[in-house]
C-alpha positions as CSV (number, residue, x, y, z in Angstrom):
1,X,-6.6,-8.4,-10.1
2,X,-3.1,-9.0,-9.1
3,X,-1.2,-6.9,-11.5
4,X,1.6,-5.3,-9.2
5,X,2.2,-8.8,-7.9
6,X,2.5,-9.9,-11.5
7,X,4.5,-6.9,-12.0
8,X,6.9,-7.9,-8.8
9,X,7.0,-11.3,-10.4
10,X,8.1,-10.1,-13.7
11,X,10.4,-8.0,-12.7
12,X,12.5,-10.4,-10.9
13,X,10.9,-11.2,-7.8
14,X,11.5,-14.5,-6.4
15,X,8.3,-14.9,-4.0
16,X,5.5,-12.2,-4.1
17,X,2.3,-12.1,-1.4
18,X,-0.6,-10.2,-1.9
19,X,-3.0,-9.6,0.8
20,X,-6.4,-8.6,0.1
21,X,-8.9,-8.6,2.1
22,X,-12.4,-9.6,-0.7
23,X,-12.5,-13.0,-1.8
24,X,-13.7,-12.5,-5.2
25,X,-10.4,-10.2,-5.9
26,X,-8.2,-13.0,-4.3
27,X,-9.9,-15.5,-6.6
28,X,-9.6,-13.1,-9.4
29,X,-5.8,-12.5,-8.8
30,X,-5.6,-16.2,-8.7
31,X,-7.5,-16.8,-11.7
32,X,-4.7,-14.2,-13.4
33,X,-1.9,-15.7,-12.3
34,X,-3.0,-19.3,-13.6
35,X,-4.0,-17.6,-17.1
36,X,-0.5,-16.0,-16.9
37,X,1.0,-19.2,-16.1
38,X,2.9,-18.3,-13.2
39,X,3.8,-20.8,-11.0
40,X,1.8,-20.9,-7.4
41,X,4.6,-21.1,-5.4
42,X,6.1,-17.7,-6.7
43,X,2.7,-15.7,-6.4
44,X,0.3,-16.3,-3.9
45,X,-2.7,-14.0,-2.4
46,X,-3.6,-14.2,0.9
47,X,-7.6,-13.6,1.7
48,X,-8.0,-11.5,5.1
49,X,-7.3,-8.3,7.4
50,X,-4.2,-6.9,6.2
51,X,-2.7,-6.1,9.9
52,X,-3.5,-9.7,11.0
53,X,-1.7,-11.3,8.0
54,X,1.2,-9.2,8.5
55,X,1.7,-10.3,12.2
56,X,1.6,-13.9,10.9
57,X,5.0,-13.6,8.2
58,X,8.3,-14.3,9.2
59,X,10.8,-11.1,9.6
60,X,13.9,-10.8,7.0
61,X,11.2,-12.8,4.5
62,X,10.5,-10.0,2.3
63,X,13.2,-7.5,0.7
64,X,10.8,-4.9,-0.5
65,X,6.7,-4.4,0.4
66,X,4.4,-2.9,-1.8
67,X,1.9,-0.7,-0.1
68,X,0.0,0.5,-3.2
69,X,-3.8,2.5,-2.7
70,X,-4.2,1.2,1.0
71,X,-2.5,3.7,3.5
72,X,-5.1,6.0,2.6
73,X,-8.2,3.2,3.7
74,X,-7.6,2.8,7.3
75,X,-6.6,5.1,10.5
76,X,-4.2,2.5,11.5
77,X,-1.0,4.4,10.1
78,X,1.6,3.7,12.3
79,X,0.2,0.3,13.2
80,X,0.2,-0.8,9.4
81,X,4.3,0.6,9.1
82,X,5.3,-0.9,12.7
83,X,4.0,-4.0,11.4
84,X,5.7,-3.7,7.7
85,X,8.8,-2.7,10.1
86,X,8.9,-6.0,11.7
87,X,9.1,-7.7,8.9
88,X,12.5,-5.5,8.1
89,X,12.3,-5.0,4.1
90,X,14.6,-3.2,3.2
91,X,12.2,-0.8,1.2
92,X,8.4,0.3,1.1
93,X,6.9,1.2,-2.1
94,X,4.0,3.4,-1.3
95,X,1.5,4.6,-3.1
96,X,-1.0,7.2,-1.7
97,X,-3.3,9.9,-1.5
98,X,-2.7,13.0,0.9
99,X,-4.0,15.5,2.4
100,X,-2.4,19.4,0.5
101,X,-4.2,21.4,3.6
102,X,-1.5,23.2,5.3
103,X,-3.4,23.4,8.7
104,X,-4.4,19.1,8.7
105,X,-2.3,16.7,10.1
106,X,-4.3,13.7,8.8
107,X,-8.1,14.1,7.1
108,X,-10.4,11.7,8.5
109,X,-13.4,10.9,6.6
110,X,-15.5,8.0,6.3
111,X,-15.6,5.5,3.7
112,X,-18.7,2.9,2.4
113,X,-17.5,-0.4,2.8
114,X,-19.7,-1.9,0.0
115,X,-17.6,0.7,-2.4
116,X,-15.3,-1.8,-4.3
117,X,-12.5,0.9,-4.1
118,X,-13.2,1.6,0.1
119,X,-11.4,0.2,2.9
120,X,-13.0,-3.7,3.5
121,X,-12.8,-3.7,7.2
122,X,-15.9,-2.2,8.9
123,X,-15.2,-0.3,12.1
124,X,-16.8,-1.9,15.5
125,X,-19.3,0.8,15.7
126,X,-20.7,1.1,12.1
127,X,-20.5,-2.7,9.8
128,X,-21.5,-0.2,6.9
129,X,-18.6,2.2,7.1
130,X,-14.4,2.5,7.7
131,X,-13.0,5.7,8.9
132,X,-9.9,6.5,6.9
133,X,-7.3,9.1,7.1
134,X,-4.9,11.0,4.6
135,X,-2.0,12.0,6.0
136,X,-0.2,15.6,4.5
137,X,3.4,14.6,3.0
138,X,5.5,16.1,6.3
139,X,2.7,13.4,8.5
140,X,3.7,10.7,6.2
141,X,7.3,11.0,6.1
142,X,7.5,11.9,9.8
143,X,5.7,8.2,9.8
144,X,7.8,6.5,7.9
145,X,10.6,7.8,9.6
146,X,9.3,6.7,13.1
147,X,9.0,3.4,11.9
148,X,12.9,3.3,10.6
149,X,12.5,4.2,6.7
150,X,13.5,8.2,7.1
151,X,14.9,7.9,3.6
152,X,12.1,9.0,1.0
153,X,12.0,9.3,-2.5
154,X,9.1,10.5,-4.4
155,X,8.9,9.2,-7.7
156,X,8.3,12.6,-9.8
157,X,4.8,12.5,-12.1
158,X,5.1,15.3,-13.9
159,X,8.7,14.1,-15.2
160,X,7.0,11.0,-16.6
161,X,6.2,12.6,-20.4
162,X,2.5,12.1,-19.5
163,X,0.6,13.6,-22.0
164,X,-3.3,13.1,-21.1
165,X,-3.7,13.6,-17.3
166,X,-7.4,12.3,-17.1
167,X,-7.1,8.6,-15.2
168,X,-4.2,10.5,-13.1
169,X,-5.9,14.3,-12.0
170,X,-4.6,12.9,-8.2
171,X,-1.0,12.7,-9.4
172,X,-1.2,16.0,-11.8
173,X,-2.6,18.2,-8.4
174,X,0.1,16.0,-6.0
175,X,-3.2,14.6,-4.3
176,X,-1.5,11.2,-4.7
177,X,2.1,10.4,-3.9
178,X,4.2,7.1,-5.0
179,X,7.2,7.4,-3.1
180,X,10.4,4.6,-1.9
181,X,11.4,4.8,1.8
182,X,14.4,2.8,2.7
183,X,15.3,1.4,6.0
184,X,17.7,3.1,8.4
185,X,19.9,0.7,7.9
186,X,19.8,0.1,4.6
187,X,20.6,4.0,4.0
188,X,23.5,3.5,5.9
């Protein structure tokens, strides 16, 4: 529905790009936006496979890239941060689930495509399904380091005065994860 680009936009952001891969939610978006009155040239939603838009922007176009409930709908870790790396933000917001199972690298499962919540690009082999992957924290920062952002910091839930944890139970177990990763050479 657009509302961490609205967010980005509020919060200073001179240009914000969403890329979402169902029409009606880029319509949506759009439809929020123009309710919101924000101009279209500061917000805009792309429609499409989130690895192919990437590899169509412009390095040193975007200071920061949100990568909020994705990373966990697709195998395509590294591929997804190499391509975020190429665009050379200076920082990642991300915002995932993972895996707490000492003895898993990543969990693969499978995910219904039709599920509005699922990863939206079907696999080759199966137009119904996605196979997806949850990295453990140690995977995910050893990522994130191999594609130049070794600097992580987890934003802390249970400092957050949260009082009711029943929309955030992911959060509460550490089953979810919103972190900031900063680029090698931004730490330096």
């Amino acid at each position: 529905d657009g509302r961490w680009s609205f967010a980005a936009h509020k919060a200073g952001a001179r240009y914000v790009l969403g890329i979402e891969a169902r029409e009606h939610l880029v319509k949506h978006s759009q439809e929020n936006m123009r309710a919101y009155q924000v101009p279209e040239d500061q917000v805009e939603f792309a429609l499409g496979d989130v690895f192919e838009k990437l590899d169509q922007l412009e390095p040193d176009r975007f200071e920061t890239v949100f990568c909020l409930g994705f990373f966990y709908h697709t195998t395509h870790h590294m591929l997804l941060l190499n391509n975020i790396a190429r665009l050379r933000p200076a920082h990642i917001v991300l915002d995932t689930c993972i895996d707490v199972d000492p003895d898993t690298i990543v969990f693969l499962q499978t995910e219904r495509v039709a599920h509005e919540s699922a990863g939206a690009v079907p696999d080759a082999g199966d137009p119904e399904t996605i196979l997806v992957g949850s990295p453990t924290r140690s995977a995910l920062e050893l990522m994130l380091s191999s594609a130049g952002y070794p600097s992580v910091k987890y934003y802390d839930w249970h400092r957050a005065g949260i009082r009711r944890w029943d929309e955030l139970i992911e959060y509460h177990r550490g089953l979810r994860v919103s972190l900031v990763a900063a680029r090698k050479s931004a730490v330096n």
